[in-house]
N, C-alpha and C positions, 0 to 999 in steps of 0.2 A: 504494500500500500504506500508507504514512503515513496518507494522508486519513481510510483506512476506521479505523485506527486510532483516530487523533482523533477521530471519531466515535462510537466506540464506548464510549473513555473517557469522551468530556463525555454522553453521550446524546443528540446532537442531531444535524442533520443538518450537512452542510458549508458552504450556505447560510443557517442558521439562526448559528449559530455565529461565519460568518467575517465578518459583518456588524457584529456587536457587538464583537468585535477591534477591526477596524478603526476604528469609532466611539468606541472606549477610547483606543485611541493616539494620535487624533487631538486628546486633549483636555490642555490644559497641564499640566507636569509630570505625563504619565500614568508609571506606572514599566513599561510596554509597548512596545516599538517592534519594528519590522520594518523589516527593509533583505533586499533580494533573496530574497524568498518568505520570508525566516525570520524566525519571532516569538523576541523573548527579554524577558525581565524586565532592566529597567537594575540595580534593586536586589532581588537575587534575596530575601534575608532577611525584608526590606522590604513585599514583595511578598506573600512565605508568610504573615506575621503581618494583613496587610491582608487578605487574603482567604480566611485561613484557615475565620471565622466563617461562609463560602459551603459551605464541606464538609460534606457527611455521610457517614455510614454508606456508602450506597448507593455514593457517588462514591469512595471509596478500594475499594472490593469491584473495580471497572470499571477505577480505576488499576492496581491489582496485575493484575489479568487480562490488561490490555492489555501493560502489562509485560511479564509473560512469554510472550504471543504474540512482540513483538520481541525481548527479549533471548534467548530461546533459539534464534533463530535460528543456524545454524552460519556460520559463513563459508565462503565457497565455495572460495577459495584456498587451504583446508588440503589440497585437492585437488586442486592442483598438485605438482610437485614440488618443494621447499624452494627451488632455484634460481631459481624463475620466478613466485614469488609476488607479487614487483615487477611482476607485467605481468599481471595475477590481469585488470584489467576488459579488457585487450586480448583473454583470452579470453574473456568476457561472465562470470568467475568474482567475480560481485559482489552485494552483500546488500541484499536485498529491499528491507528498509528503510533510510532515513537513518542516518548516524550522527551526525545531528544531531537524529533522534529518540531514537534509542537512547542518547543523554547527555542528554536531557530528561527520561527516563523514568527515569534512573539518579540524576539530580541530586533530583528527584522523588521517589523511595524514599526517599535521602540525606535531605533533609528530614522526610519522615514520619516517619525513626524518630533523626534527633536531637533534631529540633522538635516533637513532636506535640505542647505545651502550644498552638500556635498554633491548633490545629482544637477549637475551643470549641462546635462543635456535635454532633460526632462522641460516641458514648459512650466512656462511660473505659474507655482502655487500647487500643480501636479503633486508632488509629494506628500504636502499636505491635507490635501482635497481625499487623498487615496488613503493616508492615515486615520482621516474622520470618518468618510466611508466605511473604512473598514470595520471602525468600532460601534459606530451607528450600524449597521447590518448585524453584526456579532452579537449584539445585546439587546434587539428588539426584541419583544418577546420573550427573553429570554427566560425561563425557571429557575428556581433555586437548583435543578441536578445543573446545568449548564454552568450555573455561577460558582457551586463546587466543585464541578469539572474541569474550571478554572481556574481554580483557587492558587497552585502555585502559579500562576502566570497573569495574574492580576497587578500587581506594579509593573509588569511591561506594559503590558495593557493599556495599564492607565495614561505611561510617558509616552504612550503613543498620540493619545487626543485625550490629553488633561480634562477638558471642558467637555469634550463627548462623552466621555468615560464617566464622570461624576453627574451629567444629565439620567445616565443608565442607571447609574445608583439609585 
């Protein structure tokens, strides 16, 4: 589920993709690395302002989307009962996707909408507009399983659309 993600974010396939990763990381001081399947930025800030000038339009449209295909995901554990939530994958009560996608995607948002001076390609306000969007869509509606399904990734959340965020509250 992750993969089809990532794919559908970056728009390419997962061999197209996971090639050029790996040839990034491999090269000194890349700010890139993987250790046990998982990619992260060493210097997350660092990182956004360096390749910010890669973004466009089209690429934040396909961020927020993918977004909230994972983050609205519910957790399956609220489906337990409160006592047995500690053993939620013992009974296969577990989410689709990573939660190491889902705080990539969230750290992600986080950036777009505190940083968006760094996306110098994007038109003006894009960033921003894609940030509130995002959390206005995310949080209509939403229930209390959603909002605890959220629960660690609510300060991203939030630095993503301060004001949209606390409208949801």
């Amino acid at each position: 589920a992750d993969r089809a993600v990532v794919e559908s974010v970056s728009g390419k396939s997962y061999g197209e993709w996971i090639g050029k990763m790996r040839e990034v990381a491999l090269r000194p001081g890349a700010p890139l690395t993987q250790q046990d399947g998982a990619w992260k930025f060493v210097a997350r800030y660092e990182g956004w302002y360096a390749l910010g000038a890669k973004l466009f339009d089209d690429h934040l449209k396909r961020l927020k989307d993918g977004a909230l295909v994972v983050l609205r995901e519910r957790d399956p554990k609220f489906e337990l009962p409160p006592d047995e939530h500690y053993a939620a994958s013992i009974h296969g009560k577990v989410l689709t996707h990573s939660r190491l996608l889902r705080r990539g995607l969230a750290e992600s948002l986080a950036l777009l909408g505190s940083h968006p001076n760094a996306l110098t390609s994007c038109s003006h306000g894009m960033a921003d507009r894609t940030a509130v969007l995002a959390i206005r869509e995310l949080f209509s509606g939403a229930d209390w399983v959603l909002w605890a399904s959220l629960n660690e990734l609510l300060p991203l959340l939030a630095e993503s659309a301060p004001t949209e965020f606390l409208d949801a509250v």
